[in-house]
MIVOZA-383349 format. One record per atom (N, C-alpha, C): y, z, x. Coordinates in steps of 0.1 Angstrom, whole numbers, plus 5000, padded with zeros to 4 digits. Atoms other than C-alpha are relative to their C-alpha. Example, Ala and Ser with C-alpha at 12.3 -4.5 7.8 and 13.67 -1.06 7.14 Angstrom:
// MIVOZA-383349
498850005009 495550785123 501250005009 498950004991 498950715137 501150084992 
END
This chain:
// MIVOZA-383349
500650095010 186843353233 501249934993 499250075006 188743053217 499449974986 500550055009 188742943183 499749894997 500850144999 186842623176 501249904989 499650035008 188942573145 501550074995 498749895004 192242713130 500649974981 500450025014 191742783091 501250034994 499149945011 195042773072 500049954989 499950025013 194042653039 500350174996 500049885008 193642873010 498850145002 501349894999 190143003013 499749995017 500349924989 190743033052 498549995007 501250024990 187343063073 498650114990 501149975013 184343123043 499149925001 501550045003 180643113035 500049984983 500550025017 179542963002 498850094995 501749875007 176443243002 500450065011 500249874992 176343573022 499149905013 501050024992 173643363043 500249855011 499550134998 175343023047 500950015014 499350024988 176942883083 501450024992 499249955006 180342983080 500949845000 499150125001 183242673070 501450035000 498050054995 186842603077 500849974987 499350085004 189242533053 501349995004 499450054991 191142333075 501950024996 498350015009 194442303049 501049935014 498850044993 197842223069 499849975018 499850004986 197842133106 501449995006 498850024995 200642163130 499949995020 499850054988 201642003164 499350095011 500649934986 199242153194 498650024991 501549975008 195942203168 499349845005 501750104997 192642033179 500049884987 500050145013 191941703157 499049865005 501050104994 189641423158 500649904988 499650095011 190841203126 501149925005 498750074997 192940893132 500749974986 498850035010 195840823112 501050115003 499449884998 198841073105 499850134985 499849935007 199441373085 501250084996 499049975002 202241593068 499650185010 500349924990 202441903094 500350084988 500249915008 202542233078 501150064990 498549955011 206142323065 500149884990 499650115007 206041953049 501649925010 498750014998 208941863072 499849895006 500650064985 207141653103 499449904993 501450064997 204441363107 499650055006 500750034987 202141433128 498649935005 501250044998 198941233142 499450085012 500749944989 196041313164 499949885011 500050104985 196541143202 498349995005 501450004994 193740983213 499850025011 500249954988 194241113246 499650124998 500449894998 194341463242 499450084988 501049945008 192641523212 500750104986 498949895006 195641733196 501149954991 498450095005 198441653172 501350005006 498850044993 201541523186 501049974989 499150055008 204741483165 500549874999 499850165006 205341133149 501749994999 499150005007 208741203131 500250084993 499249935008 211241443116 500049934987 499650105012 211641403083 500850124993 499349925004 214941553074 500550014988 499850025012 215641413038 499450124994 500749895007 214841673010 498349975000 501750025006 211341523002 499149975008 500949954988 210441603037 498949875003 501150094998 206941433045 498949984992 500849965016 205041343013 499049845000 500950085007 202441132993 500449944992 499250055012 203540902973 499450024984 500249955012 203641022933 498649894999 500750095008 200640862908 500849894994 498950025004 203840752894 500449875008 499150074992 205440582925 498749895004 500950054995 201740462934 499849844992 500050145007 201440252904 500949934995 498750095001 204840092905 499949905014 500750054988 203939992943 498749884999 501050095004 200839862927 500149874989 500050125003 202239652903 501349925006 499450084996 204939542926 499049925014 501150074992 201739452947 500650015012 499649924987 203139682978 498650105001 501749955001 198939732979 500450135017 500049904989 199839863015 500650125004 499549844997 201740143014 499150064993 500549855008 199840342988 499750085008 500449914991 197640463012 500450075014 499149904986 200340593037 500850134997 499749884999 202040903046 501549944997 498650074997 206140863037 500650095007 499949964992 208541013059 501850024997 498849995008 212141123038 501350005016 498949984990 215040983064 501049965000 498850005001 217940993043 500950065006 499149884992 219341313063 499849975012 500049904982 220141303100 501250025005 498849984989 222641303126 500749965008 499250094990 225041143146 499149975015 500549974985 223341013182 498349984994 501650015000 219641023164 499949854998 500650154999 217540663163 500250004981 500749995018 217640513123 499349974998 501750035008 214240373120 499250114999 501749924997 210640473120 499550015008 500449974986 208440543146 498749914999 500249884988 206840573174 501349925011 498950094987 209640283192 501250014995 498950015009 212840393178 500849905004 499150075000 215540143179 499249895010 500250104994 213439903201 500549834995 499150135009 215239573196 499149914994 500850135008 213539273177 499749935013 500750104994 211139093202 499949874992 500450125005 209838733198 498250004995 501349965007 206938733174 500250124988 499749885010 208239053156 500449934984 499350045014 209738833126 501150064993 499049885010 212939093117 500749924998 499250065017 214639013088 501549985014 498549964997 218638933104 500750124997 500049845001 220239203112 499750175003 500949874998 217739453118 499350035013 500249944982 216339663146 498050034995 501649975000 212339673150 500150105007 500049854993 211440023152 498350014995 501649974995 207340043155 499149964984 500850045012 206140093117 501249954988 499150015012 209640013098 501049925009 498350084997 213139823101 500750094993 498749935005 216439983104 501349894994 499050165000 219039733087 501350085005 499049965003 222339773102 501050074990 499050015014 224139813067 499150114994 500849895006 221440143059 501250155006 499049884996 223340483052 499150094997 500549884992 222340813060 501150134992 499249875005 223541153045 499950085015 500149884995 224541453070 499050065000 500449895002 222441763075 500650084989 498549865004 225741943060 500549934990 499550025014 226541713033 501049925003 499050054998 229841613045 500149895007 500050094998 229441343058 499049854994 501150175005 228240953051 499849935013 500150054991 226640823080 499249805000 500050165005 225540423087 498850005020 501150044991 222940243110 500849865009 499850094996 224440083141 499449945013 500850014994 222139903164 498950095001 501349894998 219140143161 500450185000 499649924998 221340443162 501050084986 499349945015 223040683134 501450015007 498949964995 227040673134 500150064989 499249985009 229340813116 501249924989 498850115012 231140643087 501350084998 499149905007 233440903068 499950134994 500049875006 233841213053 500050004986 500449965018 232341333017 500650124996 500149855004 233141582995 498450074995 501650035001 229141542987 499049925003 500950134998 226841323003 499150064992 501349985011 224141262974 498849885005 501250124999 220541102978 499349984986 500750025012 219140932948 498449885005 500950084998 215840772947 499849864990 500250085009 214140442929 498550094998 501349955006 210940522912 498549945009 501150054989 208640362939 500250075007 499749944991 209740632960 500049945012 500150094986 210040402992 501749925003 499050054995 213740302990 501550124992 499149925004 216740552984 501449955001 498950085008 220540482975 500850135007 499049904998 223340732991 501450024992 498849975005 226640842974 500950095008 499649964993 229540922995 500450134989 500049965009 230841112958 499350024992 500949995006 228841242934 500749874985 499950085007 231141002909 499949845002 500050134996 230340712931 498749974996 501550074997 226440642927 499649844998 500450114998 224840362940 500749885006 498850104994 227840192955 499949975018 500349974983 227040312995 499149965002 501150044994 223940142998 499150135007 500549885000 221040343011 498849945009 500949994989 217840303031 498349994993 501450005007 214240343029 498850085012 500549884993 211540563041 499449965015 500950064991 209240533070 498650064993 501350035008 205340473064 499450015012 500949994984 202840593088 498350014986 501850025006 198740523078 499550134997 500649825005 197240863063 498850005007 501549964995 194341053081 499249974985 501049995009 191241003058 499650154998 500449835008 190041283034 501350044991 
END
């Protein structure tokens, strides 16, 4: 026997009466769980996106999200700064923290990393069409490890130079972040911005 469902909320797989069909609380999902909802979601450590494929019915991994603030919602806070800068369309998306990665990984957003700028796409100069976001050349990147300050070259993370602290600072719309090769340097290294994937409903 398989399970139909897989309950990791809080209240787990519960009846609201001794007598009542029994209910799911669904909570966190993670990559290989059953799914019927389109859009994406934050997988269960907060780290991932993941959506549900309309082939196989299951979630599939979207994007790492290595930055500290992992795979999040944007604040009430960051929502209605968005809203009065009349950035109506993100609210309702999933963001995707990808200040931190790695030498060799892609810098945009998904699901086409580094795919170059087609005709029709409209990218700004400079920039690399990657599916739901733009990587601009001139976008930096912290390490895993700190020490380093990395940079966006054709669709791809290099390496710049060596820190004694790579720092990530946000703006208050949470949707564009600022790197510091020093912690006495801020705001001087330029910095990046998140990726945006459409949120499951509910």
């Amino acid at each position: 026997m398989f399970p139909t469902q897989i309950c990791r909320g809080d209240r787990g797989c519960y009846r609201d009466t001794p007598d009542s069909e029994p209910l799911c609380d669904v909570g966190p999902a993670e990559v290989g769980d059953a799914c019927e909802a389109k859009g994406a979601r934050c997988d269960a450590d907060g780290k991932s996106v993941i959506a549900c494929s309309a082939t196989s019915r299951h979630y599939v991994l979207q994007k790492y999200c290595k930055g500290p603030k992992g795979c999040f919602q944007f604040s009430a806070l960051a929502s209605a700064e968005l809203e009065r800068k009349k950035d109506h369309c993100l609210i309702d998306h999933l963001a995707c923290d990808v200040s931190v990665g790695d030498v060799g990984e892609p810098c945009g957003g998904a699901p086409v990393w580094g795919r170059p700028c087609m005709e029709g796409d409209h990218c700004p100069k400079g920039t690399t069409r990657t599916g739901d976001s733009y990587s601009y050349d001139d976008w930096k990147f912290c390490s895993t490890d700190g020490k380093q300050e990395l940079g966006c070259k054709n669709g791809t993370i290099v390496a710049l130079r060596s820190c004694s602290t790579c720092t990530v600072t946000w703006e208050d719309q949470e949707v564009h972040y600022h790197v510091a090769c020093k912690p006495e340097d801020p705001w001087s290294q330029g910095g990046g911005a998140v990726s945006v994937y459409p949120r499951e409903p509910g």
